[in-house]
C-alpha positions as CSV (number, residue, x, y, z in Angstrom):
1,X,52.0,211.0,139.6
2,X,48.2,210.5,139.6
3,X,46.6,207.1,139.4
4,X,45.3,207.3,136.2
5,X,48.7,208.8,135.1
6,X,50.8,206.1,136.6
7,X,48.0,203.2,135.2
8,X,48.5,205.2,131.9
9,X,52.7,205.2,132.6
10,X,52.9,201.5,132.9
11,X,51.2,200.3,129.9
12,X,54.7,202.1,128.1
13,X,56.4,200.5,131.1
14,X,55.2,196.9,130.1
15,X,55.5,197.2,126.6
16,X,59.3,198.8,126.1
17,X,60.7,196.3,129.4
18,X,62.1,199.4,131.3
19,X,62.0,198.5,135.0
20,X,60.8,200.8,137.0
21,X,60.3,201.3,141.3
22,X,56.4,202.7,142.2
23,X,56.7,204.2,145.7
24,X,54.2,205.9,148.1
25,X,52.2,206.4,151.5
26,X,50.3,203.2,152.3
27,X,47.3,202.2,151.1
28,X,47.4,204.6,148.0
29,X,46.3,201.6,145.3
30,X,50.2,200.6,144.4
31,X,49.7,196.7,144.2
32,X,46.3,197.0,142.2
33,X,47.2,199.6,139.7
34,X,50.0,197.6,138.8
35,X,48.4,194.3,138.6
36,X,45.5,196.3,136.8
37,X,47.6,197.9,134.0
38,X,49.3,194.2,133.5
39,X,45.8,192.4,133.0
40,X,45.0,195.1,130.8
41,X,47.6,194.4,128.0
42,X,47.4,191.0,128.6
43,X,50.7,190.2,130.0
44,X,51.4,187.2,132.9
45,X,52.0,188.7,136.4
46,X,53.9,187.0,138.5
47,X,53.8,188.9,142.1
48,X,57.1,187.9,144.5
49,X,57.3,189.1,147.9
50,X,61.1,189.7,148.9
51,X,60.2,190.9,152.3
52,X,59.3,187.0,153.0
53,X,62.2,185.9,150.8
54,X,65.4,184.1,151.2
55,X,68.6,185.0,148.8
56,X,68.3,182.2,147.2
57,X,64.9,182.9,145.9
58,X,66.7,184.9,143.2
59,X,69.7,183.1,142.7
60,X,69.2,180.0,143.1
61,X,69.6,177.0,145.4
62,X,73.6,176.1,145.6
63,X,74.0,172.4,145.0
64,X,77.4,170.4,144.7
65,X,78.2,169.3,140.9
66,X,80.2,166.5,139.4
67,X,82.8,169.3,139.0
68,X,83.5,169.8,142.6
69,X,81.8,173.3,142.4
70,X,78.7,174.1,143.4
71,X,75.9,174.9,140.8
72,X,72.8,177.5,141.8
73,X,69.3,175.6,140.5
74,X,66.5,177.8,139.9
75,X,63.4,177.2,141.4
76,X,60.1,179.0,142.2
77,X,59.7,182.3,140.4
78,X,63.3,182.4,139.1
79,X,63.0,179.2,137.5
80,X,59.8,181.2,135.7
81,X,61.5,184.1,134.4
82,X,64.1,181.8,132.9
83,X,61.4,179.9,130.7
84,X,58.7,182.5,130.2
85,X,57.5,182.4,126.8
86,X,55.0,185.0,126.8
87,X,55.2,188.4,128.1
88,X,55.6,188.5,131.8
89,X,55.8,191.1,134.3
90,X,57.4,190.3,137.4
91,X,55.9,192.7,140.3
92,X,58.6,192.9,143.5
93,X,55.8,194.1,146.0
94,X,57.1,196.0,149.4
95,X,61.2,195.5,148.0
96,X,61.7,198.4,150.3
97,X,61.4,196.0,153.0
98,X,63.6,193.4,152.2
99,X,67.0,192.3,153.7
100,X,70.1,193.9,151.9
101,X,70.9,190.3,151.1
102,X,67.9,190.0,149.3
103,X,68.1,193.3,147.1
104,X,71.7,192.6,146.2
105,X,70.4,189.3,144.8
106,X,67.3,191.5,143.2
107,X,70.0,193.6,141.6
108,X,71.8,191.5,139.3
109,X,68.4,190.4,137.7
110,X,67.2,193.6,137.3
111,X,70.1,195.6,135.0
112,X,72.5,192.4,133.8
113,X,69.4,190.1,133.5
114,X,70.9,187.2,134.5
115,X,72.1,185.6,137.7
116,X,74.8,182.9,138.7
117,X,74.7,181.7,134.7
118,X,70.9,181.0,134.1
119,X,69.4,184.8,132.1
120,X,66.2,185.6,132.2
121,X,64.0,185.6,129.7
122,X,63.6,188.3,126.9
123,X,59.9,188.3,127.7
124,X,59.9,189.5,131.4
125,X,59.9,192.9,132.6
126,X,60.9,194.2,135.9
127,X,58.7,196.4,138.1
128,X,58.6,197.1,141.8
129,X,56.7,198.9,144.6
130,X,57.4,200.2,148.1
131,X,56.5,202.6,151.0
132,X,58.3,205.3,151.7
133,X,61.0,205.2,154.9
134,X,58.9,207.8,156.9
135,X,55.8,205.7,156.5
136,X,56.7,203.2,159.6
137,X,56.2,200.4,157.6
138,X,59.3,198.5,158.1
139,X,60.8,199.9,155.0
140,X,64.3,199.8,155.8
141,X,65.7,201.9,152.3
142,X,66.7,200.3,148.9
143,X,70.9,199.9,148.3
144,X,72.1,202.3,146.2
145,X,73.0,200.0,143.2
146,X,69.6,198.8,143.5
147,X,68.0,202.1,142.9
148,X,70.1,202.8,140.1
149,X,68.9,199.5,138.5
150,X,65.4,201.1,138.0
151,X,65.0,203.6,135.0
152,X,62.9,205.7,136.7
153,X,61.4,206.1,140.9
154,X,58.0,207.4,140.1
155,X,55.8,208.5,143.3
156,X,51.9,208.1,143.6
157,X,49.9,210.1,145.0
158,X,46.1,210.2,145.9
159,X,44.0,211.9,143.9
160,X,40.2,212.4,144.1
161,X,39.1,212.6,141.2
162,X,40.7,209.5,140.1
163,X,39.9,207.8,143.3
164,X,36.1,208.5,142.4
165,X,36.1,207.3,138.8
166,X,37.0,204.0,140.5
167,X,34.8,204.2,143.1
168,X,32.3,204.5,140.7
169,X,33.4,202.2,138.5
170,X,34.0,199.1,141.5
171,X,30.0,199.9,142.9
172,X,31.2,202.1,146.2
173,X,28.3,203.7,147.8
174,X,27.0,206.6,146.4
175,X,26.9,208.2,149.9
176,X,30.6,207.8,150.6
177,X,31.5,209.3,147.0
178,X,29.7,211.9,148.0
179,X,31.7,212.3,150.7
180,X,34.8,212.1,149.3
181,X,33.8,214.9,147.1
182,X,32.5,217.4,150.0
183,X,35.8,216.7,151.8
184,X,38.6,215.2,150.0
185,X,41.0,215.5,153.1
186,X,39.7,212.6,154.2
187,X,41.0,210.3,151.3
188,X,44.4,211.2,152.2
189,X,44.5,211.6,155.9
190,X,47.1,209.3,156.3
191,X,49.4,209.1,159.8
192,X,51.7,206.9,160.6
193,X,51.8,205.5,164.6
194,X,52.5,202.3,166.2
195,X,49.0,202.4,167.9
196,X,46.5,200.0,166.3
197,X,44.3,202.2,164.6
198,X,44.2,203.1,160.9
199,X,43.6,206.1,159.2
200,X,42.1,207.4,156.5
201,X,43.5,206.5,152.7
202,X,41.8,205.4,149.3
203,X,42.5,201.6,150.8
204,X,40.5,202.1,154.5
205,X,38.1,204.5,153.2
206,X,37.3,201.5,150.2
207,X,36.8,199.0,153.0
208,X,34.5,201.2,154.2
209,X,32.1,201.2,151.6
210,X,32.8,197.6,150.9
211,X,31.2,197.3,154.4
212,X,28.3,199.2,153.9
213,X,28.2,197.4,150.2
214,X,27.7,194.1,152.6
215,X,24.6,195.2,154.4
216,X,26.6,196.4,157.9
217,X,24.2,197.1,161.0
218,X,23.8,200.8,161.1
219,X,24.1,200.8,164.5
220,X,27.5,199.7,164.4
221,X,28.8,201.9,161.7
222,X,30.3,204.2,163.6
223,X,33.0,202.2,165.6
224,X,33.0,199.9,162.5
225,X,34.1,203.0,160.5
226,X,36.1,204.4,163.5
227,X,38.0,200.6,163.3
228,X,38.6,201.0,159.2
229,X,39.8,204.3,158.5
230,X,40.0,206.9,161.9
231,X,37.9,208.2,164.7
232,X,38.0,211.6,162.5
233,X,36.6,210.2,159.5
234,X,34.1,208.3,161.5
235,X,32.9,211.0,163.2
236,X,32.0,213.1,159.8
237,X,30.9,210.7,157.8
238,X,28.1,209.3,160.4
239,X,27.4,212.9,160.2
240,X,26.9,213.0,157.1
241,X,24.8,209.9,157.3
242,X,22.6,211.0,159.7
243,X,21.6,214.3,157.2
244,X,21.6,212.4,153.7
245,X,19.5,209.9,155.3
246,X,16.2,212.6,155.8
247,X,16.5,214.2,152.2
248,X,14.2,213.7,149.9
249,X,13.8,209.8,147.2
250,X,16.0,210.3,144.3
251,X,12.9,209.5,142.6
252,X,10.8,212.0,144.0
253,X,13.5,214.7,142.6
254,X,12.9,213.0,139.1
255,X,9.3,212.8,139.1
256,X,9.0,216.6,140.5
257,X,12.2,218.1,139.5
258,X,11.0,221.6,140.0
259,X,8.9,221.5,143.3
260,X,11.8,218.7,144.9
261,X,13.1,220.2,148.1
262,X,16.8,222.0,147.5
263,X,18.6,221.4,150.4
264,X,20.9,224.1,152.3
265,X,23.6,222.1,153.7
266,X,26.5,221.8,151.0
267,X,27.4,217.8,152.0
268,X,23.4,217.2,151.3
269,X,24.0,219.0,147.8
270,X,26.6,216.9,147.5
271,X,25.1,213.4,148.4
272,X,22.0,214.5,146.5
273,X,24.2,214.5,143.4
274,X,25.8,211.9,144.1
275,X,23.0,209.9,144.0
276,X,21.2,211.3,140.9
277,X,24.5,210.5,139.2
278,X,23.5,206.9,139.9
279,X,20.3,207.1,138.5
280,X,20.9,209.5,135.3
281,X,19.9,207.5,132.1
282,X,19.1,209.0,128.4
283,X,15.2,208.6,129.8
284,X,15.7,210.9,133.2
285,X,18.2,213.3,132.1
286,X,15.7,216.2,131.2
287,X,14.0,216.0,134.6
288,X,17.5,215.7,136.4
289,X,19.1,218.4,134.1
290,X,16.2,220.4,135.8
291,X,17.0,219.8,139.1
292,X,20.5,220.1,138.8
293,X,19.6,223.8,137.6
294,X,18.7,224.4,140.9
295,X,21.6,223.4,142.8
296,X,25.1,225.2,142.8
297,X,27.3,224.7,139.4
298,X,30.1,223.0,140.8
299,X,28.1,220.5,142.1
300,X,26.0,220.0,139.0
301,X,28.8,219.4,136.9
302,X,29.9,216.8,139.4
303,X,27.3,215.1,139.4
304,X,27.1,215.2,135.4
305,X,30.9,213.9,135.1
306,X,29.6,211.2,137.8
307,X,26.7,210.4,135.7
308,X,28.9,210.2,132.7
309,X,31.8,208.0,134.3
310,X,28.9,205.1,135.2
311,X,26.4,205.7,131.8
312,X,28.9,206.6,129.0
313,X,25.7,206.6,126.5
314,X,23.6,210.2,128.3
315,X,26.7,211.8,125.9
316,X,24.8,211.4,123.3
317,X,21.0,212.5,124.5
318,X,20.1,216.2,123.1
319,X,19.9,217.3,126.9
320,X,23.5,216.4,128.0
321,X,24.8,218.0,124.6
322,X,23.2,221.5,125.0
323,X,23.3,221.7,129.3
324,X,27.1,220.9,128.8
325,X,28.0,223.5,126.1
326,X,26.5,226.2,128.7
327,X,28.9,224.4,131.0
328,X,32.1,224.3,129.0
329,X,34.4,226.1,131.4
330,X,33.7,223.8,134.3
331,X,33.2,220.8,132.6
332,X,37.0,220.4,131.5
């Protein structure tokens, strides 16, 4: 399931109380697409870690009643899904890691809804999130009662085009969406070792732009980029760089849209469009549009859709309505 379809998947999710397990590679967005599509509909989160956890996080602390039997007190969390009195959605983040002891307790609270007498709230819904077993990331598997407790195990997985509608969206440089879009392997380069060095996924390659966002030296870019997210994708996008970096102002293209030099190299075409997608307002568009002409079609129409994403208001200029009708084929 893509992002956007998962993001989309969880607002029914939230707003029917069906709990449901989110599992993927690392650093695919799990956590924040979750917490997003909460915020988003206005519902509490509440986000529990049972790979830190004790059992009696979710069934409560045992203590010795007048009775001679021992009653289990809720406290923490528990204690808040008891009481909730507005909608609430409970997020068990990494559950693939947590003892057996601790899923078993997860797994009367998340079909019967109750635990050791106290029941949970009519307001709180269930959802969860893990990696996957072959991802070396201490995932030791889910008990099979546990799994069955969820109404549906839905799988993300990376997907570039959603990947740069929120890079656009969160301010990521326009030179590493561009390229993301020349070579989209490298948003999903993902593998696992017990070395300490990371690889490439939506997560590293983010903290890579948030990096360059920050003002990094450029001389250190490229073991700072080898540290965040591989020596491979390092090694590119310094490449990539080092070319972008000698093409011609974004607003010399606009003010001599015709004469602007084209370049040959596709990942130039690509950071070129990249970065008129930044600039395209209603009062550039013609001169843009021009230059875009020049350039081959898929990478216009990126750049259009780009432009689009980050200035919703170009859909409306005379320009953008009769270049994208030509267009209609690719623009879907």
């Amino acid at each position: 399931m893509k992002p956007l379809e998962l993001s989309g998947y969880l607002e029914f999710v939230f707003n029917n109380k069906y709990p449901v397990l989110v599992k993927s590679k690392p650093g695919c967005g799990k956590s924040d697409i979750i917490t997003d599509a909460a915020q988003r509909i206005g519902q509490k989160l509440i986000i529990s870690h049972p790979v830190v956890s004790d059992p009696t996080d979710y069934k409560g602390l045992p203590f010795p009643s007048k009775k001679g039997v021992a009653e289990f007190i809720p406290f923490g969390d528990l204690h808040q899904l008891i009481i909730a009195k507005e909608p609430t959605v409970f997020f068990l983040d990494d559950l693939g890691q947590a003892t057996p002891a601790v899923q078993a307790a997860c797994m009367q609270l998340l079909l019967a809804r109750r635990i050791n007498g106290h029941v949970i709230s009519d307001n709180v819904t269930f959802i969860a999130a893990s990696n996957r077993r072959e991802d070396k990331a201490g995932v030791r598997g889910l008990l099979e009662p546990v799994k069955s407790r969820f109404v549906s195990i839905v799988e993300l997985e990376v997907d570039t085009n959603d990947w740069v509608k929120w890079a656009i969206q969160h301010n990521m440089p326009t030179e590493l969406i561009a390229f993301v879009r020349f070579k989209p392997d490298f948003l999903d380069d993902f593998s696992p070792t017990q070395d300490l060095v990371n690889s490439a996924s939506p997560r590293t390659v983010a903290n890579v732009g948030k990096q360059q966002l920050s003002g990094l030296d450029k001389k250190l870019e490229f073991e700072v980029f080898k540290g965040a997210a591989g020596e491979a994708f390092a090694t590119e996008y310094c490449e990539f760089l080092r070319i972008i970096r000698e093409l011609p102002s974004v607003d010399q293209i606009i003010l001599t849209p015709t004469t602007a030099i084209v370049p040959t190299d596709p990942g130039a075409q690509f950071a070129i469009s990249a970065a008129l997608a930044r600039k395209l307002s209603d009062s550039n568009i013609k001169s843009i549009i021009t230059y875009l002409d020049r350039l081959p079609e898929e990478i216009a129409v990126a750049c259009i859709k780009d432009g689009v994403t980050r200035t919703p208001e170009i859909n409306h200029t005379r320009e953008f309505i009769e270049w994208t009708s030509k267009k209609s084929s690719l623009m879907s």
